[in-house]
C-alpha positions in Angstrom: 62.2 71.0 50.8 58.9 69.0 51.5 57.4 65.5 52.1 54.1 64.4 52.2 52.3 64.2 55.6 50.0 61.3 56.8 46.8 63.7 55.8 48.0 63.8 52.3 49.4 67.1 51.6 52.7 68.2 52.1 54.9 69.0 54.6 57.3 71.7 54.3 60.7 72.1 56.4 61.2 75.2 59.0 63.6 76.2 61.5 61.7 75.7 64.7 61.8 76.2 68.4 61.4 73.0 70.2 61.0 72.7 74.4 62.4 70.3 76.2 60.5 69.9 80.2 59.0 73.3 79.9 62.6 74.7 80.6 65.1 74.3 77.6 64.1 76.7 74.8 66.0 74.9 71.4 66.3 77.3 68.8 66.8 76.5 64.8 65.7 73.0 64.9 64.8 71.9 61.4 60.9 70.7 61.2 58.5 69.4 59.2 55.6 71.1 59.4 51.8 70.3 57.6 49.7 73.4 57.6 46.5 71.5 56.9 46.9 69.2 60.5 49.2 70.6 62.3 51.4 67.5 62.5 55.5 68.3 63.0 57.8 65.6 62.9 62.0 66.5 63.3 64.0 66.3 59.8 65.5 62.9 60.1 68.9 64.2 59.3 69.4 65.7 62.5 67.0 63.8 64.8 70.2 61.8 66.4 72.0 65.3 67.4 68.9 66.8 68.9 68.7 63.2 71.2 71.7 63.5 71.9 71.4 66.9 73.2 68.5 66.0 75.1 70.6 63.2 76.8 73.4 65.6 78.0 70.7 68.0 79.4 69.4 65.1 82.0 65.8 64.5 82.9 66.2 68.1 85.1 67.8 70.8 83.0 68.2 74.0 84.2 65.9 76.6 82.5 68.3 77.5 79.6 67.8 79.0 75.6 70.1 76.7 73.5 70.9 77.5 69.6 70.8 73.8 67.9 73.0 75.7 65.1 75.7 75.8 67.3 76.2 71.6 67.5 74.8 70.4 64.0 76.0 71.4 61.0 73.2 70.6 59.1 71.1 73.0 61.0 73.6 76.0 60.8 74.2 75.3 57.2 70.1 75.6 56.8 70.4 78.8 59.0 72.9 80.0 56.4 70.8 79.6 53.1 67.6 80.9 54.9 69.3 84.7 55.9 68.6 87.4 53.7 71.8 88.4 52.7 72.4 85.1 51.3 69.3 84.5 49.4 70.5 84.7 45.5 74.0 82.9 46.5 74.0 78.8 45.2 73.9 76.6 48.7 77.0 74.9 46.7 79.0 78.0 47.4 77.2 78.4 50.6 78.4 74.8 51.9 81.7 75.0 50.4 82.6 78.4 53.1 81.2 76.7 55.7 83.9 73.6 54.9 86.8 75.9 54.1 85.7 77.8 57.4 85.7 74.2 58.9 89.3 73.2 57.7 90.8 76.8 58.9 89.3 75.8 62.5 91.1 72.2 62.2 94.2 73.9 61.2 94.2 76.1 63.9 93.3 73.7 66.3 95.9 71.1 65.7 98.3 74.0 65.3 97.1 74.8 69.6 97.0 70.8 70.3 93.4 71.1 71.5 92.5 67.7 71.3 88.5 68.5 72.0 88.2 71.1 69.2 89.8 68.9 67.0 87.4 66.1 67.9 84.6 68.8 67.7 85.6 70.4 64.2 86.0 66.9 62.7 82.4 65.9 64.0 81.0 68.7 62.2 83.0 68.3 58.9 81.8 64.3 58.9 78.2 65.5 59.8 78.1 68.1 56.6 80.2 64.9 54.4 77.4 62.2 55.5 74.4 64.8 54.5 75.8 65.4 51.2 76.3 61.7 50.5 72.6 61.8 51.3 71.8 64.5 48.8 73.5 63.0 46.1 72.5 59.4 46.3 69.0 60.6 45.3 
């Protein structure tokens, strides 16, 4: 995936480490990245989940590595396509696990009546629906 950078040429989308006060280490942030200036800018996507990370870590965070994976779907899902082992499988199939996987979780977690799973598995599910509405408007 790319875009074209202010210089002209394009940017091209990465999985990045980004630090927050010196001290939080965010792993597997998706980036834009131009290899001609150097300029970086957070895929729009997921700029509103990494914020609101950032909010719930305070303006004094402990020193701490967090995986972004783990709280935006659209990040694990690009973690996914990107492994190895996964290379010659179709994203399609590739997102359609990760929703089955998604469902199971729901399943289970209504089955236990844990209200904050439920909350957190629907969150995801919505954030994969509202990217692929994205995709497919264009």
């Amino acid at each position: 995936m790319h875009k074209p950078c202010k210089c002209g040429k394009a940017m091209s989308i990465r999985l990045r480490t980004v630090i927050y006060q010196n001290k939080v280490e965010i792993g597997n942030v998706p980036i834009f990245s131009c290899d001609t200036c150097n300029r970086s800018e957070v895929f729009a996507e997921v700029k509103p989940d990494l914020t609101g990370l950032i909010g719930k870590l305070g303006s004094e965070p402990e020193k701490q590595l967090l995986q972004f994976d783990d709280v935006c779907e659209v990040a694990h899902l690009m973690v996914k396509v990107t492994e190895k082992k996964r290379a010659a499988d179709p994203v399609e199939t590739i997102i359609q696990e990760r929703i089955n996987e998604l469902l199971d979780l729901l399943l289970l977690a209504q089955s236990l009546d844990d209200g904050g799973w439920i909350d957190d598995v629907r969150k995801r599910l919505s954030q994969i629906a509202k990217h692929s509405v994205t995709v497919h408007d264009f």
